[in-house]
C-alpha atoms as one frame of an Amber mdcrd trajectory, in Angstrom:
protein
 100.844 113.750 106.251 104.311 114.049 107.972 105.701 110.402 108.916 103.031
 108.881 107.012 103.460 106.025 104.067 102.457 106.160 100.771 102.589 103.710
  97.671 101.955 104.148  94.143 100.951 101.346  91.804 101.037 102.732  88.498
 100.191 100.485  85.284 103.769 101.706  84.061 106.265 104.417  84.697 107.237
 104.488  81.494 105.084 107.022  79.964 104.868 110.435  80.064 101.411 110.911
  81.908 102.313 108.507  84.489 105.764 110.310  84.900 103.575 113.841  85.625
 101.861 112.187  87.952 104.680 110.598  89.878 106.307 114.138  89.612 103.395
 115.821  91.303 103.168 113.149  94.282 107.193 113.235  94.725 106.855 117.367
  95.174 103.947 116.629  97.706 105.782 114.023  99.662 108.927 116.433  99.956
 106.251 119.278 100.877 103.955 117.182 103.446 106.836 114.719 104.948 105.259
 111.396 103.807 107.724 108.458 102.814 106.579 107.547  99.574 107.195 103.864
  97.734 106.612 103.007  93.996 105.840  99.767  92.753 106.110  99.877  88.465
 104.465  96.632  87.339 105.663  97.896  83.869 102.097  96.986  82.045 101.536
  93.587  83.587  98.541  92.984  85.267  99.992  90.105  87.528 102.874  91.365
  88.646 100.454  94.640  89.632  98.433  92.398  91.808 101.369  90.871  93.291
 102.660  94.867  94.341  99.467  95.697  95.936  99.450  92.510  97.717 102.727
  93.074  98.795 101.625  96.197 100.190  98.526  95.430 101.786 100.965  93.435
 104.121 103.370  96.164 104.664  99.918  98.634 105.350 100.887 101.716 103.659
  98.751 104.470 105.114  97.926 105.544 101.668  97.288 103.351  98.594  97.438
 105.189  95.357  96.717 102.516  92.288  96.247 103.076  88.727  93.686 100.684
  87.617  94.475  98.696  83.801  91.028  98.038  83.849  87.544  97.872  86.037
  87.901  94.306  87.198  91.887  93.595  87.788  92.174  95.356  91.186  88.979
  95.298  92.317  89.062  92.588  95.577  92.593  93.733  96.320  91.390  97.648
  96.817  88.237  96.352  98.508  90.617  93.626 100.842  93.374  97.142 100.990
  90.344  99.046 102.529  89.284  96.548 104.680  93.093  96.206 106.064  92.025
 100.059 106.961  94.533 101.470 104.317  93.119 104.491 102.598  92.750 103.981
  98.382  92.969 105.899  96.118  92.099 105.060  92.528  93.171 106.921  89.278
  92.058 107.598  86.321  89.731 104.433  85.793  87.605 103.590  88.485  86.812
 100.000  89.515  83.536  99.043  90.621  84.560  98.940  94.139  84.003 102.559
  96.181  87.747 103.336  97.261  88.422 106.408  99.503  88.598 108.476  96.435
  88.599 108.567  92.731  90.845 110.928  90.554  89.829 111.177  87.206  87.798
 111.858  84.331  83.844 110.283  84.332  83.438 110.401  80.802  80.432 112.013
  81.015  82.321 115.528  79.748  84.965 113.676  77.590  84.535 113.696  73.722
C-alpha cells in the first residue's frame, strides 16, 4: 500500500465508533505508507455526496465510505468503481457490489 491514496467518507467523525475506526485506518496508513484523506460530512447526506464526488475526480486508489443508508451512495460507489477506484463500504451495505463490505449482515445480530 506504500505511496498509495486513501479517503474516508464517514457519516460523521463525531462519534465514538467512527473515531475507532478512523484510529485503526490512521495506525494502518502509518504502518503500510498510504496517504490517507478524510472527508467528515458531519451527518449530512448532501454534503457526503458532494465529498465522494469530489474524490472520484481526484481518484483515490482506495475509497472507504460509510453509507447513511442503502440508497444515498449507491450511483456514486457504482460511478467510483467504474472510475477504477477500489470501494469499500462499511457497516451498511448499499445495493451496489463494491470491492468489499465491512460489517455486520444482520443475520447473527439480535
Amino acid at each position: 500500500m506504500e505511496g498509495k491514496k486513501v479517503a474516508f467518507v464517514p457519516i460523521t467523525m463525531g462519534f465514538d465508533l467512527t473515531q475507532g475506526w478512523m484510529a485503526a485506518v490512521e495506525r494502518d496508513a502509518e504502518r503500510l505508507g498510504y496517504e490517507l484523506t478524510i472527508r467528515d460530512p458531519n451527518w449530512n447526506v448532501d454534503a457526503g455526496a458532494q465529498a465522494i464526488e469530489q474524490l472520484i475526480n481526484e481518484k483515490p486508489d482506495v475509497l472507504i465510505v460509510h453509507n447513511n443508508d442503502m440508497q444515498a451512495y449507491a450511483k456514486l460507489i457504482r460511478r467510483a468503481m467504474d472510475a477504477g477506484i477500489n470501494v469499500i463500504q462499511m457497516n451498511l451495505k448499499t445495493p451496489v457490489n463494491s470491492d468489499a463490505f465491512v460489517g455486520g449482515t444482520g443475520t447473527m445480530s439480535g
